[in-house]
PyMOL Python script that loads the backbone (N, CA, C, O; Angstrom):
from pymol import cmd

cmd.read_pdbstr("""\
ATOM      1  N   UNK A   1       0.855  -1.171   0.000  1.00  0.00           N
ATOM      2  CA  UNK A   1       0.000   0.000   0.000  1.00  0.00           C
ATOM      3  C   UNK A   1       0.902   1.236   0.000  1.00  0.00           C
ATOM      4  O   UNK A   1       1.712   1.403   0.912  1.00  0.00           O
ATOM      5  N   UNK A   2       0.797   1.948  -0.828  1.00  0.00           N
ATOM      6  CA  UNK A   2       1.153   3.399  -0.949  1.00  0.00           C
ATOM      7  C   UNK A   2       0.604   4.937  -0.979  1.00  0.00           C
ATOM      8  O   UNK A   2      -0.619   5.067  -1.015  1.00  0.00           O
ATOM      9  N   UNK A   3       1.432   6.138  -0.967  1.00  0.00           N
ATOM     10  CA  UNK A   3       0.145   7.130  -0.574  1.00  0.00           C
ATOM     11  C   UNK A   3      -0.533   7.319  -1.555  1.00  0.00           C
ATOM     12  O   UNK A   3      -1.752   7.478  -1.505  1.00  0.00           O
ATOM     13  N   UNK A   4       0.152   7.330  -2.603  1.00  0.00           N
ATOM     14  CA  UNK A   4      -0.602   7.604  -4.014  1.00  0.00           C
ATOM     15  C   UNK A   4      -2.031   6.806  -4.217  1.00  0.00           C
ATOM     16  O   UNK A   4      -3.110   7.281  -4.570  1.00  0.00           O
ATOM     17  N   UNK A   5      -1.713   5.507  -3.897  1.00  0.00           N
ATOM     18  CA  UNK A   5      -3.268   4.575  -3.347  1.00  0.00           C
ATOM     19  C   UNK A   5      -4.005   5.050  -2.652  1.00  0.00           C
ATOM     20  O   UNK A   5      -5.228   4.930  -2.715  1.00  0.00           O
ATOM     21  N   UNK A   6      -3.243   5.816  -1.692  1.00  0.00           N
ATOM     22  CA  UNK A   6      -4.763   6.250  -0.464  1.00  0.00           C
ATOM     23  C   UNK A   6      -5.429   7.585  -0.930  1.00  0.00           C
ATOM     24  O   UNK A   6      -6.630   7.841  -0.843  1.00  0.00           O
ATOM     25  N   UNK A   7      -4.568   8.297  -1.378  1.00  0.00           N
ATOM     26  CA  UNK A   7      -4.894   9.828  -1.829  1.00  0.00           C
ATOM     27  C   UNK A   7      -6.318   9.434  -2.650  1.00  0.00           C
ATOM     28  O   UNK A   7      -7.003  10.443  -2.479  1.00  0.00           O
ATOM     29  N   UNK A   8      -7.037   8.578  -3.375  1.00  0.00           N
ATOM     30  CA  UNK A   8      -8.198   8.549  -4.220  1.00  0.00           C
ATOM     31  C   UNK A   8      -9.570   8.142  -3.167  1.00  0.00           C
ATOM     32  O   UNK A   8     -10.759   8.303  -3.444  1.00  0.00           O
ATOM     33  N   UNK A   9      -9.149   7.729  -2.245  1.00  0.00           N
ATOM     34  CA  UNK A   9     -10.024   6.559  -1.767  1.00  0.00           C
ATOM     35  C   UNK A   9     -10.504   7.676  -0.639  1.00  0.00           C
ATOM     36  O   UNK A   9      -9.748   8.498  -0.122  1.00  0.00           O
ATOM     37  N   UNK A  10     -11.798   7.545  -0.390  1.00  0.00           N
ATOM     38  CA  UNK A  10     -12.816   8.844   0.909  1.00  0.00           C
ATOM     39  C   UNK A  10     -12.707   8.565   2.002  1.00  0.00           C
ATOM     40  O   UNK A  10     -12.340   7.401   2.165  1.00  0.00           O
ATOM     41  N   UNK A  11     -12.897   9.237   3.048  1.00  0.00           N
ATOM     42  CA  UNK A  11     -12.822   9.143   4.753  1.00  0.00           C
ATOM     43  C   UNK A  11     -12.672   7.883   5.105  1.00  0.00           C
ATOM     44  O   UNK A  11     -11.630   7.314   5.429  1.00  0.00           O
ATOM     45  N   UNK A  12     -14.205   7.279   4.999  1.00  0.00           N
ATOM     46  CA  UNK A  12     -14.978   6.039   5.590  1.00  0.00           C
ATOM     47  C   UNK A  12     -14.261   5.448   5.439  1.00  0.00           C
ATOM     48  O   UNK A  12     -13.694   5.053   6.458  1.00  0.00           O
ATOM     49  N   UNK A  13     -13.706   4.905   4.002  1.00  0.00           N
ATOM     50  CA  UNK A  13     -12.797   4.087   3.572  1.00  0.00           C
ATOM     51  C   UNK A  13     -11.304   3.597   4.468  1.00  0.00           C
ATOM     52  O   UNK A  13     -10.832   2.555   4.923  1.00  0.00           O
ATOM     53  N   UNK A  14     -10.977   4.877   4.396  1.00  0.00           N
ATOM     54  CA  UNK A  14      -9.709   4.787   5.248  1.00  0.00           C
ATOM     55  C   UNK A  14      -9.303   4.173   6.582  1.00  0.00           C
ATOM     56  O   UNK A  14      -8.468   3.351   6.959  1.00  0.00           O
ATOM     57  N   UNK A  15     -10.498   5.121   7.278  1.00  0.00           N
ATOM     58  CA  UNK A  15     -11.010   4.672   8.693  1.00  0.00           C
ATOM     59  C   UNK A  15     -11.101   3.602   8.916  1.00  0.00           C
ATOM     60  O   UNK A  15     -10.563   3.078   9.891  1.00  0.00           O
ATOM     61  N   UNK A  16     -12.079   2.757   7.739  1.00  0.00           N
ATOM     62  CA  UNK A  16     -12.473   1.346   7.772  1.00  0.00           C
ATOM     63  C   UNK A  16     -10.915   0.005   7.411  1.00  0.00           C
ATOM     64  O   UNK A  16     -10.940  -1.146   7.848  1.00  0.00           O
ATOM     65  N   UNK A  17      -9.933   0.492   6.692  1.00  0.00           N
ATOM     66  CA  UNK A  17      -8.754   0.138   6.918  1.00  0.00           C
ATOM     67  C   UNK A  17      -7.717   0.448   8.044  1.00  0.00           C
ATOM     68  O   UNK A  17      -6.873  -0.371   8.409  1.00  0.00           O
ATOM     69  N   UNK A  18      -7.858   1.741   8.578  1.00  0.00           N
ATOM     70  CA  UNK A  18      -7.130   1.887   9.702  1.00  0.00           C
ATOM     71  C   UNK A  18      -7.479   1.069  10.986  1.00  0.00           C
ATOM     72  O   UNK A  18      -6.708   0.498  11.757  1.00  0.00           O
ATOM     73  N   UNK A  19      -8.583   1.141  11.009  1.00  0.00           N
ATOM     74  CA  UNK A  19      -9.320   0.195  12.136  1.00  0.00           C
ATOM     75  C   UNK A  19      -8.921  -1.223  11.949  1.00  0.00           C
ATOM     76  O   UNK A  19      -8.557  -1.959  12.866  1.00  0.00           O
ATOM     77  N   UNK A  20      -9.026  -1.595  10.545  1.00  0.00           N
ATOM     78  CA  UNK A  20      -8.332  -3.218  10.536  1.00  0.00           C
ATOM     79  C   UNK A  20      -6.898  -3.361  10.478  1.00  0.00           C
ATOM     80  O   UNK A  20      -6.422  -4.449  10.803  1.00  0.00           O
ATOM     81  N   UNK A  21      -6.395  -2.737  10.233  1.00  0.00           N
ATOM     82  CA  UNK A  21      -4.945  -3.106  10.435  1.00  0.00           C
ATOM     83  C   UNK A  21      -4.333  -2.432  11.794  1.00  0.00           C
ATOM     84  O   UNK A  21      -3.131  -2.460  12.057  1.00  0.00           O
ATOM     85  N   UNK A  22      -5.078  -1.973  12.415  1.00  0.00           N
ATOM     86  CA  UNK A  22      -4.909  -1.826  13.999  1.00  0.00           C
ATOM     87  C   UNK A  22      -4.908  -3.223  14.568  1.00  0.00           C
ATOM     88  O   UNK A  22      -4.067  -3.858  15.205  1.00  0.00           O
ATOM     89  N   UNK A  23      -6.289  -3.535  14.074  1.00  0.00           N
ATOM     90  CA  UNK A  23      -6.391  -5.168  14.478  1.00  0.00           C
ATOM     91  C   UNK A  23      -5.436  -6.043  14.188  1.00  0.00           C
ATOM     92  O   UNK A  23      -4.759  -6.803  14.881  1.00  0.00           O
ATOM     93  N   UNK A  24      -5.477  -5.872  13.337  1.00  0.00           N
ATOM     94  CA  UNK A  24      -3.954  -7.015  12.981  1.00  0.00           C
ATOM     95  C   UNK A  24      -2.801  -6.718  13.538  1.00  0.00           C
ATOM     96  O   UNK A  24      -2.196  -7.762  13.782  1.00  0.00           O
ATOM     97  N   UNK A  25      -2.107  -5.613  13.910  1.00  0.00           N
ATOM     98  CA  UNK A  25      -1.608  -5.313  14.406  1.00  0.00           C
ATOM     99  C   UNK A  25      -1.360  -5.924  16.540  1.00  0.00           C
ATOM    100  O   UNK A  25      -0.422  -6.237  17.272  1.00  0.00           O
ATOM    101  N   UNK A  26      -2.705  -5.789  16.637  1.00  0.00           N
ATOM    102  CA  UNK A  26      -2.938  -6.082  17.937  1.00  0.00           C
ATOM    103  C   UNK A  26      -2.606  -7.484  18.086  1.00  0.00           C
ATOM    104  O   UNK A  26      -1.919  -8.068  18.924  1.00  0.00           O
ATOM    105  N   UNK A  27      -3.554  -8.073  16.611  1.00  0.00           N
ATOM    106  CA  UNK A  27      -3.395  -9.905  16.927  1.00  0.00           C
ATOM    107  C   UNK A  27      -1.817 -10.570  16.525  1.00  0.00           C
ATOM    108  O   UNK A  27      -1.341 -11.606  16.990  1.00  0.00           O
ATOM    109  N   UNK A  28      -1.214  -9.689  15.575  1.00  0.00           N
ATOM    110  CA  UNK A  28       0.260 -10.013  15.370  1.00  0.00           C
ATOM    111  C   UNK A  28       0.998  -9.614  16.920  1.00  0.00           C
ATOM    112  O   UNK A  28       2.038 -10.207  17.207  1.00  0.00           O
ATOM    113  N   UNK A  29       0.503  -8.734  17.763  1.00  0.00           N
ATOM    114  CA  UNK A  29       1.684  -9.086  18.619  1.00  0.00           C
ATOM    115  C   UNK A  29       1.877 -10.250  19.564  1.00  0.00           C
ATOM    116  O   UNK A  29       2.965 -10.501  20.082  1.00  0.00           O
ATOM    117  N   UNK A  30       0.879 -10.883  19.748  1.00  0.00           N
ATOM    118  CA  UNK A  30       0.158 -11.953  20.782  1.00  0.00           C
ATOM    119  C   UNK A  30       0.660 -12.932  19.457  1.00  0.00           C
ATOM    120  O   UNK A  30       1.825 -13.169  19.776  1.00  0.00           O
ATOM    121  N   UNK A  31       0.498 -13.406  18.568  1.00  0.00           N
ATOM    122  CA  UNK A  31       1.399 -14.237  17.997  1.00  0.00           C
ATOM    123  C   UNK A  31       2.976 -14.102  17.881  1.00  0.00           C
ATOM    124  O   UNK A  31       3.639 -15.138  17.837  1.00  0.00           O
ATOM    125  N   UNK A  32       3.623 -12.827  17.827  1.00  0.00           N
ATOM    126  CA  UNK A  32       4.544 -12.599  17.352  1.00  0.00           C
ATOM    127  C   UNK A  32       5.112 -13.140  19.236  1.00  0.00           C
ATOM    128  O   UNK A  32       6.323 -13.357  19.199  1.00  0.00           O
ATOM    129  N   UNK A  33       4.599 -13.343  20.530  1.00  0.00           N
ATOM    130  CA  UNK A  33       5.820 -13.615  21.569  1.00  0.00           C
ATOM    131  C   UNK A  33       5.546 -15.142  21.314  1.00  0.00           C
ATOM    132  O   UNK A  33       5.960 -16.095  21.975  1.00  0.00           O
ATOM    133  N   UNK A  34       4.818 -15.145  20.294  1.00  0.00           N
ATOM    134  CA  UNK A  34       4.582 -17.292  20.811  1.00  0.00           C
ATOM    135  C   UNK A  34       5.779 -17.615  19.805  1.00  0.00           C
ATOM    136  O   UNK A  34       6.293 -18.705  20.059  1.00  0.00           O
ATOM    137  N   UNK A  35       6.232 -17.078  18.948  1.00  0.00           N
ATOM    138  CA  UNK A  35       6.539 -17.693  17.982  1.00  0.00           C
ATOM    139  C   UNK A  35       8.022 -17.625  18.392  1.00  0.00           C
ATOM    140  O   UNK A  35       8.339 -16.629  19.043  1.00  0.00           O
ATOM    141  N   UNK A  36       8.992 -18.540  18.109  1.00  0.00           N
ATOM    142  CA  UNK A  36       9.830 -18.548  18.271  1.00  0.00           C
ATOM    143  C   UNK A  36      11.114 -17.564  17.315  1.00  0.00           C
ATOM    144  O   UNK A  36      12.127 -17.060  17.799  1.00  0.00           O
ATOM    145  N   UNK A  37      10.663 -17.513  15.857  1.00  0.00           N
ATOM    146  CA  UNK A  37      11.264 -16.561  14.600  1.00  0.00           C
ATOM    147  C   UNK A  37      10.234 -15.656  14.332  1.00  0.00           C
ATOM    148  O   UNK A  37       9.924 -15.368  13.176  1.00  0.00           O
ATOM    149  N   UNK A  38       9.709 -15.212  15.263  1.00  0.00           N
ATOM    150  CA  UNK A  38       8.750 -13.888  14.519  1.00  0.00           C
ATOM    151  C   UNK A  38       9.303 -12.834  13.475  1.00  0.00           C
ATOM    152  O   UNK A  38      10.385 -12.247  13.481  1.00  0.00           O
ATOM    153  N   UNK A  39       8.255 -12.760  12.579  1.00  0.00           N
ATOM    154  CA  UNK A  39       8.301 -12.269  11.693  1.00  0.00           C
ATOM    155  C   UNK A  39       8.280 -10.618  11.457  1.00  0.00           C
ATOM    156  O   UNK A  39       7.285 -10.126  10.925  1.00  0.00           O
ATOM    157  N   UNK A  40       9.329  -9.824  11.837  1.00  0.00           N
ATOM    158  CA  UNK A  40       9.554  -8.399  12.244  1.00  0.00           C
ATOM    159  C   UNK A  40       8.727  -7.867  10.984  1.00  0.00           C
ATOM    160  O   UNK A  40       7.550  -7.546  11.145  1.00  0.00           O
ATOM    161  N   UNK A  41       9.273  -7.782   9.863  1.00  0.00           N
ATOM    162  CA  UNK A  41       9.097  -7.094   8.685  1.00  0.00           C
ATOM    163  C   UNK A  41       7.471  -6.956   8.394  1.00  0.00           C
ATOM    164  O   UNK A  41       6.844  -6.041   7.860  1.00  0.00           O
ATOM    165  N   UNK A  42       6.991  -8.334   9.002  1.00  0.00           N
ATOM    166  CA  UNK A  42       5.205  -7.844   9.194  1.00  0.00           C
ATOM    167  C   UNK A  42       4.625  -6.717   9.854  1.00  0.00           C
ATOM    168  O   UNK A  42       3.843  -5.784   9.668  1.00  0.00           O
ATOM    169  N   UNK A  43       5.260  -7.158  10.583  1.00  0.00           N
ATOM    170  CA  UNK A  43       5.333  -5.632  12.063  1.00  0.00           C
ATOM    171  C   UNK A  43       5.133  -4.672  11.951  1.00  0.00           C
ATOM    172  O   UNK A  43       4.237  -3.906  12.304  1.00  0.00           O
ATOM    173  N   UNK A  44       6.527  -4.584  11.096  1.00  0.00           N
ATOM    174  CA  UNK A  44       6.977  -3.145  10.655  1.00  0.00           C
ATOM    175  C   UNK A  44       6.215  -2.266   9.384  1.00  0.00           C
ATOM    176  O   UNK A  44       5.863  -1.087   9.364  1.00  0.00           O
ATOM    177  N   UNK A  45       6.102  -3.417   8.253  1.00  0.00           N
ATOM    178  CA  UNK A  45       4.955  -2.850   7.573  1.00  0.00           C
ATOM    179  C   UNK A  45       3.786  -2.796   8.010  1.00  0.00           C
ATOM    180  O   UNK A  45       3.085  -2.177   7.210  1.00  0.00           O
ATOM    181  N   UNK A  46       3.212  -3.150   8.913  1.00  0.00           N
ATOM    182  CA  UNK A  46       1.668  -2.907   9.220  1.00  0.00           C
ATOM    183  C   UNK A  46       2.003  -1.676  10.287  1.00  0.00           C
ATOM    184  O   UNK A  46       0.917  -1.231  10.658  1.00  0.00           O
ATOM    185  N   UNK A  47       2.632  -1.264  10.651  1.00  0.00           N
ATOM    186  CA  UNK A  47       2.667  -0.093  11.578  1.00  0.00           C
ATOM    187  C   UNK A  47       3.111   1.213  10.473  1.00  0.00           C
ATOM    188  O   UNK A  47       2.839   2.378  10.762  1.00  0.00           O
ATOM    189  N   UNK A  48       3.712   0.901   9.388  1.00  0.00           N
ATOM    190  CA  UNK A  48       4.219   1.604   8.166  1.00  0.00           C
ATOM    191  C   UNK A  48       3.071   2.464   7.418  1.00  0.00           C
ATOM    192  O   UNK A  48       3.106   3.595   6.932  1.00  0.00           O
ATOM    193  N   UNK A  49       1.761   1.241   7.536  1.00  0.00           N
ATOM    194  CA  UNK A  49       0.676   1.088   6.962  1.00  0.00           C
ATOM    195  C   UNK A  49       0.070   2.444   7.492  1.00  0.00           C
ATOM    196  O   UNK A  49      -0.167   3.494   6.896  1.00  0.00           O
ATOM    197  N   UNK A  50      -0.114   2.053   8.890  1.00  0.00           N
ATOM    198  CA  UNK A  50      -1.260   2.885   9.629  1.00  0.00           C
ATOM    199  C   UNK A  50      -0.432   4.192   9.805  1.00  0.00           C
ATOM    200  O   UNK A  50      -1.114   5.129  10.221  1.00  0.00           O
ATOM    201  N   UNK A  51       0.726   4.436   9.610  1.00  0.00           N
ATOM    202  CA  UNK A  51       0.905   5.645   9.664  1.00  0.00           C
ATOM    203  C   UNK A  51       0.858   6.697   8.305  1.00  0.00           C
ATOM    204  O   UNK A  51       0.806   7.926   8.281  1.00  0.00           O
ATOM    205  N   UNK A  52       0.903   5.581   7.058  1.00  0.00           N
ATOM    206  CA  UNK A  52       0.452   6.246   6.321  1.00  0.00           C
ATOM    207  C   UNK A  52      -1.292   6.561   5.903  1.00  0.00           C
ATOM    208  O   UNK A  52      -1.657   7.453   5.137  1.00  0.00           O
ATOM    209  N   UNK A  53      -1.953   5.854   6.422  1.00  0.00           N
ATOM    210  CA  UNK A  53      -3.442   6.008   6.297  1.00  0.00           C
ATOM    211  C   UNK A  53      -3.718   7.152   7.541  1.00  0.00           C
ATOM    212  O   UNK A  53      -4.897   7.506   7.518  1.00  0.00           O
ATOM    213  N   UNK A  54      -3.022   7.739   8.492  1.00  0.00           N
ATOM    214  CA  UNK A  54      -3.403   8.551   9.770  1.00  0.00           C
ATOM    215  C   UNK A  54      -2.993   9.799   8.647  1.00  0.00           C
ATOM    216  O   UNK A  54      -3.738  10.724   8.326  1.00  0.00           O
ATOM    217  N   UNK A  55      -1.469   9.532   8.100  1.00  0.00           N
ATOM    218  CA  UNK A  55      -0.902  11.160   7.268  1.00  0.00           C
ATOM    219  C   UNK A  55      -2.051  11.531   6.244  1.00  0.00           C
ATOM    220  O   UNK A  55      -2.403  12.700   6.085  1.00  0.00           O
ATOM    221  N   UNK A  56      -2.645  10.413   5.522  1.00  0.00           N
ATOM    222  CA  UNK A  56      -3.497  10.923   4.426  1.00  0.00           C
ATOM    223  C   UNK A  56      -4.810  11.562   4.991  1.00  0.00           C
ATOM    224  O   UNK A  56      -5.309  12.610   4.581  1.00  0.00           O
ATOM    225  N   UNK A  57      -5.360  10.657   6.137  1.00  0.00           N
ATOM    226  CA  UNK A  57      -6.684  11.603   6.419  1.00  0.00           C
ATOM    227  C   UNK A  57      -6.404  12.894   7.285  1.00  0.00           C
ATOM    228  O   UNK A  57      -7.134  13.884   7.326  1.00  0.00           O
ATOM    229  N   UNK A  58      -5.097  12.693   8.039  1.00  0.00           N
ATOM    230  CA  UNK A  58      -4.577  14.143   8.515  1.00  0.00           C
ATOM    231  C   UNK A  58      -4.557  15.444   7.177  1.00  0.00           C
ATOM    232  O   UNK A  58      -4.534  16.656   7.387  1.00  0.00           O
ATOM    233  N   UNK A  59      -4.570  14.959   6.210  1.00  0.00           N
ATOM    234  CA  UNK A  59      -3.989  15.882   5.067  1.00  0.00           C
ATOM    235  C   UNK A  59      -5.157  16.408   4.314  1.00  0.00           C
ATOM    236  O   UNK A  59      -5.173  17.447   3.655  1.00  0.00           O
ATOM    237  N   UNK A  60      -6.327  15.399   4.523  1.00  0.00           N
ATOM    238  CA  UNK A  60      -7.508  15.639   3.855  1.00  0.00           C
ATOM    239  C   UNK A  60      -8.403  16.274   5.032  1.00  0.00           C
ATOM    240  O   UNK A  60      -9.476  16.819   4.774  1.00  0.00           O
ATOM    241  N   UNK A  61      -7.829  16.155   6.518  1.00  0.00           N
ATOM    242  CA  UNK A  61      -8.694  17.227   7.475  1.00  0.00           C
ATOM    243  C   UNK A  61      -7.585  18.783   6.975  1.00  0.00           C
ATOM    244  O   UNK A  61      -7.913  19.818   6.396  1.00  0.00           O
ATOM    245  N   UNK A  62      -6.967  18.572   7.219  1.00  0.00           N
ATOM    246  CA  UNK A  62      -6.619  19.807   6.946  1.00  0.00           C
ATOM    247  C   UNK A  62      -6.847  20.412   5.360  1.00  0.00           C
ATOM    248  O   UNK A  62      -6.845  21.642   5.296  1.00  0.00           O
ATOM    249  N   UNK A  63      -7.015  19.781   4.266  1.00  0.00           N
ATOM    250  CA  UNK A  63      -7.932  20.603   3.366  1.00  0.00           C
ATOM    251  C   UNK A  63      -9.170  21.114   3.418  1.00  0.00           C
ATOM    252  O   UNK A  63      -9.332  22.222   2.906  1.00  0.00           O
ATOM    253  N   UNK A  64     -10.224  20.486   3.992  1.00  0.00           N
ATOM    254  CA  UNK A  64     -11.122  20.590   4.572  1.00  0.00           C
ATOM    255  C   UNK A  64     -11.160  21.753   5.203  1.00  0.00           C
ATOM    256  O   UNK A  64     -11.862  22.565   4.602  1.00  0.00           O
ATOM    257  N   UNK A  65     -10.627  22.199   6.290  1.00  0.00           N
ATOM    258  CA  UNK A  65     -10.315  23.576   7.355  1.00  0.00           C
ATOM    259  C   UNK A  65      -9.569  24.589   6.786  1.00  0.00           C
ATOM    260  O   UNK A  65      -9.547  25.774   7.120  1.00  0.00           O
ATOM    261  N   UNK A  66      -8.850  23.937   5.744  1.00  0.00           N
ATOM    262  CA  UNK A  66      -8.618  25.268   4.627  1.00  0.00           C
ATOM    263  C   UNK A  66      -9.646  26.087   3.814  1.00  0.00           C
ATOM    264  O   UNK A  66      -9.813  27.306   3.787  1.00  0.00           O
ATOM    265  N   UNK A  67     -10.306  25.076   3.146  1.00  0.00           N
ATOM    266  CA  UNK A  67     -11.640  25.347   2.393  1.00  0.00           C
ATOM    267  C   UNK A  67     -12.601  25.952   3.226  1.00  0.00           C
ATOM    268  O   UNK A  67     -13.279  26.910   2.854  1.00  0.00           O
ATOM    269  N   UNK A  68     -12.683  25.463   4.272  1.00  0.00           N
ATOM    270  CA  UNK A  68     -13.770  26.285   4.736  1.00  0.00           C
ATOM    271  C   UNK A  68     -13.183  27.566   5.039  1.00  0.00           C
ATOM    272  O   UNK A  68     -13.390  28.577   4.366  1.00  0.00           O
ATOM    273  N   UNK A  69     -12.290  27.498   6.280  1.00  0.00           N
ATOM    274  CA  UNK A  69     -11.286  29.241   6.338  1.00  0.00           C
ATOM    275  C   UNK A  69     -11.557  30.119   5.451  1.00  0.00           C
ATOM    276  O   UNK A  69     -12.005  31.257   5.592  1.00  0.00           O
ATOM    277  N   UNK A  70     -11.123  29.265   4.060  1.00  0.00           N
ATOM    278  CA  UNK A  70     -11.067  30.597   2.814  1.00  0.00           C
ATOM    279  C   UNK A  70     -12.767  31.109   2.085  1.00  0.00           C
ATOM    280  O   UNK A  70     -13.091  32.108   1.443  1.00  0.00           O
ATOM    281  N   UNK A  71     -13.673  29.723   2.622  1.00  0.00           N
ATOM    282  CA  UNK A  71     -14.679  30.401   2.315  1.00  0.00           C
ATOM    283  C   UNK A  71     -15.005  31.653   3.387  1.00  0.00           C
ATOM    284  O   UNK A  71     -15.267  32.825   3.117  1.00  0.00           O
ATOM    285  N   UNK A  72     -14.896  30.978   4.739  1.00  0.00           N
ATOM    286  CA  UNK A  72     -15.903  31.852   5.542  1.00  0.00           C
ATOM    287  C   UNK A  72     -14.740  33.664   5.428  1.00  0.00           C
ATOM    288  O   UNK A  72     -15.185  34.785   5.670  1.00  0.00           O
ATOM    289  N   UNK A  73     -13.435  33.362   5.044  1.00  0.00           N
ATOM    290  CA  UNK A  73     -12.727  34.724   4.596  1.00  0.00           C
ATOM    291  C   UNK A  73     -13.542  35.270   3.457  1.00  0.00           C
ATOM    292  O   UNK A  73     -13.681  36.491   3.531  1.00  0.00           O
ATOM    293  N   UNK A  74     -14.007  34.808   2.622  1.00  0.00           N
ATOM    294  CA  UNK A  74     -14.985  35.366   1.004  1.00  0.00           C
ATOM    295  C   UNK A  74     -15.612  36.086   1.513  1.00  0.00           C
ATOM    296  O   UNK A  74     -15.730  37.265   1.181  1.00  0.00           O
ATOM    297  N   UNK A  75     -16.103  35.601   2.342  1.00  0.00           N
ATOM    298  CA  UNK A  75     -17.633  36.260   2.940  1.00  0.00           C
ATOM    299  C   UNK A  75     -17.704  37.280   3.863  1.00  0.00           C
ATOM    300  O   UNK A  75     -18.478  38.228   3.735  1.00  0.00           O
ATOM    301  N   UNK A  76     -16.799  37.118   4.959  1.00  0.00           N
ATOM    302  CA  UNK A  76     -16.215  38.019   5.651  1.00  0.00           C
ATOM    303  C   UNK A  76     -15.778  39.618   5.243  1.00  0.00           C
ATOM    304  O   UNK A  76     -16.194  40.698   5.664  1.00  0.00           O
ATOM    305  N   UNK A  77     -14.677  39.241   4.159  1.00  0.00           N
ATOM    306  CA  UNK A  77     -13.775  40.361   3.199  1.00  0.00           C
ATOM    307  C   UNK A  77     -14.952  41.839   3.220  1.00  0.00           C
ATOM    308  O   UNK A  77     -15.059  42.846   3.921  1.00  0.00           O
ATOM    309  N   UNK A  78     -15.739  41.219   1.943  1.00  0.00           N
ATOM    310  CA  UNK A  78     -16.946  42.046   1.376  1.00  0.00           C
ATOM    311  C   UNK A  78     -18.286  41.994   1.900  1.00  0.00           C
ATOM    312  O   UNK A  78     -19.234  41.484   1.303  1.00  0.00           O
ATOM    313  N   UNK A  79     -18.329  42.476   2.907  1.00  0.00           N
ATOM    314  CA  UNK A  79     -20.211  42.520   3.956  1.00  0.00           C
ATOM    315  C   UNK A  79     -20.579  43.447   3.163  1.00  0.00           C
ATOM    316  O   UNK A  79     -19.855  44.337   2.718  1.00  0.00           O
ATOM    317  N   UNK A  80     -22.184  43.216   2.863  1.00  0.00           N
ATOM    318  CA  UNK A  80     -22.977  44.092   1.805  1.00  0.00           C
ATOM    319  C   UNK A  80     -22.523  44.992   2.743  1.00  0.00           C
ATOM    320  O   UNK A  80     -21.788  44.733   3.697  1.00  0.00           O
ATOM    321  N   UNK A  81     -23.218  46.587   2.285  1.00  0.00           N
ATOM    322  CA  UNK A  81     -23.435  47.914   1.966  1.00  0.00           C
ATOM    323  C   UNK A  81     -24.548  48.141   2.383  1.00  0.00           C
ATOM    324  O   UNK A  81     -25.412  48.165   1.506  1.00  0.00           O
ATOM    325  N   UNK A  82     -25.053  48.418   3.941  1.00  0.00           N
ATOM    326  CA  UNK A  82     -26.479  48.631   3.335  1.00  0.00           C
ATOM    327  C   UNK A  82     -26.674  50.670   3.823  1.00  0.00           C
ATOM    328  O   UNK A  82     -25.917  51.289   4.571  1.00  0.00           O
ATOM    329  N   UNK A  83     -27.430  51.012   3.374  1.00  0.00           N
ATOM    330  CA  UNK A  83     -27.388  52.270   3.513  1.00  0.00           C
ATOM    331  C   UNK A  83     -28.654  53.241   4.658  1.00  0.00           C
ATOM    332  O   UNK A  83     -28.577  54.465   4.764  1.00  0.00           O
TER     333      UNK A  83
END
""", "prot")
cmd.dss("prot")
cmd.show_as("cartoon", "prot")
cmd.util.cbc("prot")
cmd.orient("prot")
């Protein structure tokens, strides 16, 4: 998974992957002390994962709070005239 992958895909979506690979995350560590050769590189990419699915919806809240900012500035700028 890469960002360029996540950048298309909407909120829900994300959320709904971040939440599962939390999980997996949780259930890989409870396997990972049984095992005698645990498998790091799983680890490491699934924690790789979720930090890139947290940067993308971090990036898409903050467009969001831009867009609005610059609207509610539009509106702000120029208050009718009234006489």
């Amino acid at each position: 998974m890469n960002a360029k992958e996540l950048l298309g895909r909407d909120a829900d979506d994300l959320g709904r992957d971040l939440k599962n690979l939390k999980q997996q995350l949780f259930d890989l560590k409870f396997q990972w002390q049984a095992e005698e050769n645990p498998d790091t590189n799983r680890r490491r990419n699934l924690r790789k994962d979720i930090a890139r699915i947290k940067t993308v919806l971090r990036q898409m809240q903050l467009a969001r709070d831009a867009g609005a900012r610059s609207r509610r500035a539009d509106t702000t700028e120029n208050p009718p005239v009234h006489p």
